[in-house]
Kinemage of the C-alpha trace (Angstrom):
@kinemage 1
@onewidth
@group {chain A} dominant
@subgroup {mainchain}
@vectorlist {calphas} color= white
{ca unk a 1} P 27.845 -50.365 149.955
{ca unk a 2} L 24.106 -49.649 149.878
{ca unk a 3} L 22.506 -51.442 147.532
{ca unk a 4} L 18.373 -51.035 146.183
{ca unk a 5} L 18.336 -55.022 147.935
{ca unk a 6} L 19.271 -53.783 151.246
{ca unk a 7} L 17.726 -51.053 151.157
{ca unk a 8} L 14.144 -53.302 150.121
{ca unk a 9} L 14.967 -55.282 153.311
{ca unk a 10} L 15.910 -52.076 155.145
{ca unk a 11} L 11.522 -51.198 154.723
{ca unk a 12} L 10.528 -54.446 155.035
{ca unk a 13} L 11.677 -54.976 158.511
{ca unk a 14} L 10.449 -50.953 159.086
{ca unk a 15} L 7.309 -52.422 157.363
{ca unk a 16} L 7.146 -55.650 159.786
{ca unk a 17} L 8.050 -53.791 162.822
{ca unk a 18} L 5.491 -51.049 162.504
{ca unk a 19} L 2.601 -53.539 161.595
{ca unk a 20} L 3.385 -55.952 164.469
{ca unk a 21} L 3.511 -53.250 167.014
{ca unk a 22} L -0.152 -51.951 165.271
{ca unk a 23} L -1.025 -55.703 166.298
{ca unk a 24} L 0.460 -55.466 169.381
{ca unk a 25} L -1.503 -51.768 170.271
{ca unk a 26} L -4.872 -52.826 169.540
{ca unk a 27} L -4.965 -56.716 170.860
{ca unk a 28} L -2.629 -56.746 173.922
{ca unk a 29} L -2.407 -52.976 174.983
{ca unk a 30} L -4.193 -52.516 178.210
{ca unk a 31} L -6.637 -50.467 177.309
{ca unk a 32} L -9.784 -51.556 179.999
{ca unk a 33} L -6.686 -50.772 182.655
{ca unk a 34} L -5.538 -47.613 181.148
{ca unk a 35} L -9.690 -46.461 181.221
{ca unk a 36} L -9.944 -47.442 184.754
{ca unk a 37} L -6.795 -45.920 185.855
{ca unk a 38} L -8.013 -42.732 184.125
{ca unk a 39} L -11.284 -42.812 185.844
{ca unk a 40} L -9.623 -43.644 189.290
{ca unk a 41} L -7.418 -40.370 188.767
{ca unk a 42} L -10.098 -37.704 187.698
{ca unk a 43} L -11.930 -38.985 190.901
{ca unk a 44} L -9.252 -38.936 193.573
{ca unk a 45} L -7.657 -36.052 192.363
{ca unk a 46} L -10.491 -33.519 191.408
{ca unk a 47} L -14.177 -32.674 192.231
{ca unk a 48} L -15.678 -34.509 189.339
{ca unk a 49} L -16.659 -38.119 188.373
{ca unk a 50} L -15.500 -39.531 185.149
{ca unk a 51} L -17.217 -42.344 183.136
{ca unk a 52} L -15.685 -43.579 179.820
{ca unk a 53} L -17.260 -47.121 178.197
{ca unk a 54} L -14.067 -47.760 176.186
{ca unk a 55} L -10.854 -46.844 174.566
{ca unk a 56} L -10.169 -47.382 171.003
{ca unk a 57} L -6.952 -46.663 169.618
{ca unk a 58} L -6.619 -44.874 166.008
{ca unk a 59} L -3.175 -44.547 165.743
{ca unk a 60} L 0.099 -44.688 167.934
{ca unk a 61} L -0.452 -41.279 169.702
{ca unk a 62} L -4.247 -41.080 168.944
{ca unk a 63} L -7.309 -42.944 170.916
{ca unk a 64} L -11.235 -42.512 170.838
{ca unk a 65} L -12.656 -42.053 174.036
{ca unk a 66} L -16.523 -43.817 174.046
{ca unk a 67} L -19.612 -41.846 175.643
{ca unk a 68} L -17.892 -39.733 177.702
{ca unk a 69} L -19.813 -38.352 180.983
{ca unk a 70} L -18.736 -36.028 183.982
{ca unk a 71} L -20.232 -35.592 186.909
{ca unk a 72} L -19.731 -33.958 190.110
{ca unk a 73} L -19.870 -36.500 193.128
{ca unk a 74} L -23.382 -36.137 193.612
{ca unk a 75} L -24.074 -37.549 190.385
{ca unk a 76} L -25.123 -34.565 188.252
{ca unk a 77} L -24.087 -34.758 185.002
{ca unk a 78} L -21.485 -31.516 183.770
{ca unk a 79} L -20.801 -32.481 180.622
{ca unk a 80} L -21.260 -35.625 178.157
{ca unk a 81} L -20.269 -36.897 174.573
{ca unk a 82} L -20.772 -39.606 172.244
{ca unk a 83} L -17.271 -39.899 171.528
{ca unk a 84} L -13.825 -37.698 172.277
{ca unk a 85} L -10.768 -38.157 169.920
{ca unk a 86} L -7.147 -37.711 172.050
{ca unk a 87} L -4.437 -36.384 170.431
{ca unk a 88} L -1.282 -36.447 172.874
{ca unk a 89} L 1.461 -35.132 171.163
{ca unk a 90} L 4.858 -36.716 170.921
{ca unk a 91} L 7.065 -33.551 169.695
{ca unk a 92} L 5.668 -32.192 172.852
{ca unk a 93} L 6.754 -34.874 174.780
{ca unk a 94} L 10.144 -34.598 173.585
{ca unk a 95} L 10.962 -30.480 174.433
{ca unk a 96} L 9.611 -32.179 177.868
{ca unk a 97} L 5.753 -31.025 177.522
{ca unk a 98} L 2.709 -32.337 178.240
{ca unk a 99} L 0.196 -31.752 175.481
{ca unk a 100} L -3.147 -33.304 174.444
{ca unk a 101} L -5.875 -32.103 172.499
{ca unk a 102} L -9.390 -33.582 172.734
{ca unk a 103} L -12.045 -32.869 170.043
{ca unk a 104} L -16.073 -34.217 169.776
{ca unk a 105} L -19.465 -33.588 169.463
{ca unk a 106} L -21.117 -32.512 172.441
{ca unk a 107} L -24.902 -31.084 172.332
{ca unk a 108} L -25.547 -30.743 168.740
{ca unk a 109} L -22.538 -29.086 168.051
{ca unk a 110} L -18.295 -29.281 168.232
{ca unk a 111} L -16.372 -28.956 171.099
{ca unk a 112} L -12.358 -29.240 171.448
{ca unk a 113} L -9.747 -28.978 174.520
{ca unk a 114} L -5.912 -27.967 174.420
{ca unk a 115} L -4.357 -28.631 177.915
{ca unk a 116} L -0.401 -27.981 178.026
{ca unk a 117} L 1.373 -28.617 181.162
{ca unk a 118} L 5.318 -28.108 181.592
{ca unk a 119} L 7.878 -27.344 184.545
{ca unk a 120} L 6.665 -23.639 184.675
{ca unk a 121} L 3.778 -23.029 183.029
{ca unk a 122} L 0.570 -24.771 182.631
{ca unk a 123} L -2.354 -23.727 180.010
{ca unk a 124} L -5.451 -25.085 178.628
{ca unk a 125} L -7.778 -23.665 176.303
{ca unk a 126} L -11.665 -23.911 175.039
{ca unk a 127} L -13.065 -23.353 171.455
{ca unk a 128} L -16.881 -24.364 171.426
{ca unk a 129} L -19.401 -23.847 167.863
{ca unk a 130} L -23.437 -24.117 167.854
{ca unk a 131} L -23.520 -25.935 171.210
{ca unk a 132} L -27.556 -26.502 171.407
{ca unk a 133} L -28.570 -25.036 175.285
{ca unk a 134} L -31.846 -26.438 175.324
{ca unk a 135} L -30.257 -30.203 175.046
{ca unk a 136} L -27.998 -29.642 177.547
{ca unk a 137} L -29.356 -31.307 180.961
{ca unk a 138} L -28.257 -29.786 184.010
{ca unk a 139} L -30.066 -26.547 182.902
{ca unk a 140} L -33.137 -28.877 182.585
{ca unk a 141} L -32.426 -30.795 185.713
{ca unk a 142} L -32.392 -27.351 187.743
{ca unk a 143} L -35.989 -26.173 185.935
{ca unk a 144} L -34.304 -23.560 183.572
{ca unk a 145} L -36.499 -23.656 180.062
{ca unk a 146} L -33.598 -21.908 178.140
{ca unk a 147} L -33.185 -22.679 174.330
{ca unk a 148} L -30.577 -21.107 171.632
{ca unk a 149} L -26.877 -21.934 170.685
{ca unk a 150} L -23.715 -20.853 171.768
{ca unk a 151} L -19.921 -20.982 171.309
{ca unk a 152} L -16.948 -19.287 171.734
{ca unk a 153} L -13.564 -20.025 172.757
{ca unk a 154} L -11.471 -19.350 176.289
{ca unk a 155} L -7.894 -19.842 177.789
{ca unk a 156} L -6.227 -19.696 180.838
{ca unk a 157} L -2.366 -19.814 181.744
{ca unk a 158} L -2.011 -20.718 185.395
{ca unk a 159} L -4.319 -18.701 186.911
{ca unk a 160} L -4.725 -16.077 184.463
{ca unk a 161} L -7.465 -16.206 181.421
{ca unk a 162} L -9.537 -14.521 179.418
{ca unk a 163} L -12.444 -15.172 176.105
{ca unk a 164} L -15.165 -14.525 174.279
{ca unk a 165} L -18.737 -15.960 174.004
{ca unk a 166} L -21.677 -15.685 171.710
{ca unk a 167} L -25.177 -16.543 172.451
{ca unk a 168} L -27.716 -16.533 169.034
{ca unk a 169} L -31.649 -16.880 169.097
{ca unk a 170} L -31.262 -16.943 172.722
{ca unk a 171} L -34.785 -17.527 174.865
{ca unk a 172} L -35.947 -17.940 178.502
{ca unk a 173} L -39.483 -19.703 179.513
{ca unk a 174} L -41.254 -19.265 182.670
{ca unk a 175} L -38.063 -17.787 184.811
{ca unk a 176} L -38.050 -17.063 188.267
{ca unk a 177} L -35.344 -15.499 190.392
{ca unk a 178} L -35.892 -15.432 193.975
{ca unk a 179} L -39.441 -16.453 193.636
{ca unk a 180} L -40.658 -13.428 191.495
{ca unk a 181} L -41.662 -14.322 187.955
{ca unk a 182} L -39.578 -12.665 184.918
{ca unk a 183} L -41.191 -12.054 181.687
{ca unk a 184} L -40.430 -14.843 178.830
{ca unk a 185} L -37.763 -13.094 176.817
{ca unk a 186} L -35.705 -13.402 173.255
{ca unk a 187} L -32.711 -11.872 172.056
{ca unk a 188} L -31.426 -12.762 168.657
{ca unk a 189} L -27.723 -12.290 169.682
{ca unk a 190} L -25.688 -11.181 172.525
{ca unk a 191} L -22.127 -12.202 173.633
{ca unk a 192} L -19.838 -11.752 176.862
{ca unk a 193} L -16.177 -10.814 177.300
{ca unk a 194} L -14.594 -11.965 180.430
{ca unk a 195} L -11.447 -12.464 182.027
{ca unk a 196} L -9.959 -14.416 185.235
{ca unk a 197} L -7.166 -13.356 187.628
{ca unk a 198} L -7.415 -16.033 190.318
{ca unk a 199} L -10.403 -16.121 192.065
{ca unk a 200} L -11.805 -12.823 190.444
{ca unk a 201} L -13.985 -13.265 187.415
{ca unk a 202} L -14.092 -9.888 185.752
{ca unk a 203} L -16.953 -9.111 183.160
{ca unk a 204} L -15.686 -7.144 180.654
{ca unk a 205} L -18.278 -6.413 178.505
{ca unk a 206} L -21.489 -8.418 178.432
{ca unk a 207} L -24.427 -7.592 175.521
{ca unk a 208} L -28.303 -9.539 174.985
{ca unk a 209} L -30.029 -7.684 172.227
{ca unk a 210} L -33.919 -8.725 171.686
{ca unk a 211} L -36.786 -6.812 170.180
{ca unk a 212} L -38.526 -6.223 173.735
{ca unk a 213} L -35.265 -5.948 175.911
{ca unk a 214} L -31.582 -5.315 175.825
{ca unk a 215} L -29.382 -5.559 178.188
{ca unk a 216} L -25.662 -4.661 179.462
{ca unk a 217} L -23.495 -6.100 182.249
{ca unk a 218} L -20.189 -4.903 183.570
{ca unk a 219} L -18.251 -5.908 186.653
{ca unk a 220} L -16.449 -8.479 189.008
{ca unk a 221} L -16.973 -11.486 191.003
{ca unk a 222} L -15.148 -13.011 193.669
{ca unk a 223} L -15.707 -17.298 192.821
{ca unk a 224} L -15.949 -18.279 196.451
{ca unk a 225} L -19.230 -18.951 198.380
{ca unk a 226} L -18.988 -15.929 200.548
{ca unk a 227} L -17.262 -13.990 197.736
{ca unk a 228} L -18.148 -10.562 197.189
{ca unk a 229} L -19.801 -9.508 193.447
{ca unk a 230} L -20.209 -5.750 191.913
{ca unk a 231} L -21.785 -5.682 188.684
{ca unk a 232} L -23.309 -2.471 186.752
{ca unk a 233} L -26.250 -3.450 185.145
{ca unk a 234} L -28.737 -1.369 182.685
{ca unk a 235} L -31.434 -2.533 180.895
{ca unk a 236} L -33.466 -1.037 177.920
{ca unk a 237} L -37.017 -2.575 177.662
{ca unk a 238} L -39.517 -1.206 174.455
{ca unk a 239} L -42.162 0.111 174.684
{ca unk a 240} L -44.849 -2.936 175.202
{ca unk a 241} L -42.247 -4.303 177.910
{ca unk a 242} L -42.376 -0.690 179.943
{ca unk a 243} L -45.508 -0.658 180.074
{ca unk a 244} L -46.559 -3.941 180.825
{ca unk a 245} L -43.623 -4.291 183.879
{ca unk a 246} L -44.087 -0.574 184.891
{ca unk a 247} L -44.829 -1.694 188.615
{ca unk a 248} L -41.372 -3.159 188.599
{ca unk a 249} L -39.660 -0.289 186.530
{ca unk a 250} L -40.747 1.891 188.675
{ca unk a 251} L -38.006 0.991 191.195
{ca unk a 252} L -35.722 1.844 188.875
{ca unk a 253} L -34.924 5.894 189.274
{ca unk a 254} L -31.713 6.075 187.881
{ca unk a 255} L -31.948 6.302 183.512
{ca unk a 256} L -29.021 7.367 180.932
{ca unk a 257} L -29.451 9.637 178.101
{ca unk a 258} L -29.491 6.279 176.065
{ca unk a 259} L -32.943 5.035 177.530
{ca unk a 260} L -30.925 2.799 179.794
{ca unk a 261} L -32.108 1.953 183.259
{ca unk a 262} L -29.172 1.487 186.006
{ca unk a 263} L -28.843 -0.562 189.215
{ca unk a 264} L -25.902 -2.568 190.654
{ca unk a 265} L -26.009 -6.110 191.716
{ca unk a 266} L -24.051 -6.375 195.431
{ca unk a 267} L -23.532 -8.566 198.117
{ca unk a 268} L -22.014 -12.002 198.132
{ca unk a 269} L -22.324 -15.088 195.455
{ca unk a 270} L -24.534 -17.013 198.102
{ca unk a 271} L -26.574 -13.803 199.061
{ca unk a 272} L -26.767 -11.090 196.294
{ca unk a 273} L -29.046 -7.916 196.290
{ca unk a 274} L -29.462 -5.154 194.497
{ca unk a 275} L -28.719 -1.383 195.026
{ca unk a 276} L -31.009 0.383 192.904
């Protein structure tokens, strides 16, 4: 018969056993071998460098990772963060699932990462929010003087994805592409709809609106070195713009009832040029 004393006893013991193995996690559990093991495994198994100064557990399926940084093997740092909570989820793990989410602040802003891996199919997925550009420094580190914020989100399963992101208050300083100087430019807003089908990145819609200069891509690249690109481009500059670049516009022969000049961008990744 159950009685209110056993079942007192019954929680104490559930009590005892869940605080000793709290104990247990956070002074015996290997974490410093768990972070090295982690960093060993990014390295030998992908492109990328990982760096993590500790592990802290939170709870029994959660852990804070400590200023995170990837890099590629040169040494240039991808991506860093003060601190990246792990979620891996243990329903998952029972239907026989890999899941684990990962959520921090990265460059002013939020950034979180869904990865779900089972027998047949394998997805991951992006949501970003006010990401500052201008702190970020590879752009620095390669002499780009961009500032704004961005965001959006982005998913792939296996090898197929697709997504959306938004640029605000968006600016270039002293650009240059191949050697010829490009006029500082703003656009308040502008945003890019893409997809992915193996190695094809296809551009489904991509928008900058400024004051002096809009802009509007469509197209596809191949992601390989030697891979072949074909993207419609037309641009809109006002008035001022026109007339100050009108040595360079006047390449441009081809205009839409809109106002919108129109070239193509060809060739290859490593070697593109334009047919105007």
């Amino acid at each position: 018969m159950v009685t209110k004393k056993n079942i007192f006893r019954i929680l104490s013991f559930s009590l005892y056993f869940v605080a000793a193995f709290m104990v247990f996690l956070v002074l015996l559990f290997p974490f410093d071998q768990v972070k090295k093991r982690i960093e060993a495994e990014v390295g030998a198994k992908t492109p990328f460098e990982l760096s993590i100064a500790r592990i802290s557990p939170r709870f029994a399926n959660r852990v804070l990772l400590s200023d995170v940084v990837l890099s590629d093997k040169t040494g240039r740092v991808l991506f860093e963060s003060p601190g990246i909570k792990v979620h891996l989820s243990l329903l998952g793990f029972l239907r026989g699932l890999r899941i684990v989410n990962l959520q921090g602040p990265a460059y002013g802003g939020e950034i979180s990462l869904r990865s779900e891996e089972g027998s047949k199919r394998r997805s991951w997925s992006v949501d970003a929010s006010n990401l500052d550009i201008g702190t970020y420094g590879l752009l620095k580190n390669l002499g780009f003087k961009l500032s704004g914020t961005v965001g959006g989100n982005f998913e792939m399963v296996n090898d197929v994805g697709k997504g959306r992101i938004w640029f605000k208050n968006l600016a270039s300083r002293e650009l240059k592409v191949k050697g010829f100087p490009v006029p500082d430019l703003d656009f308040e807003q502008g945003w890019i709809e893409a997809e992915v089908r193996g190695d094809r990145f296809m551009v489904r819609k991509l928008e900058l609106d400024g004051k002096e200069l809009k802009i509007r891509v469509s197209g596809d690249v191949v992601m390989r070195e030697r891979g072949t690109m074909n993207l419609a481009i037309r641009l809109k500059p006002s008035e001022r713009l026109s007339r100050e670049q009108s040595g360079l516009l006047s390449f441009l022969k081809n205009r839409d009832a809109e106002g919108f000049y129109l070239f193509t961008l060809g060739g290859t990744v490593s070697e593109p040029f334009p047919r105007l």
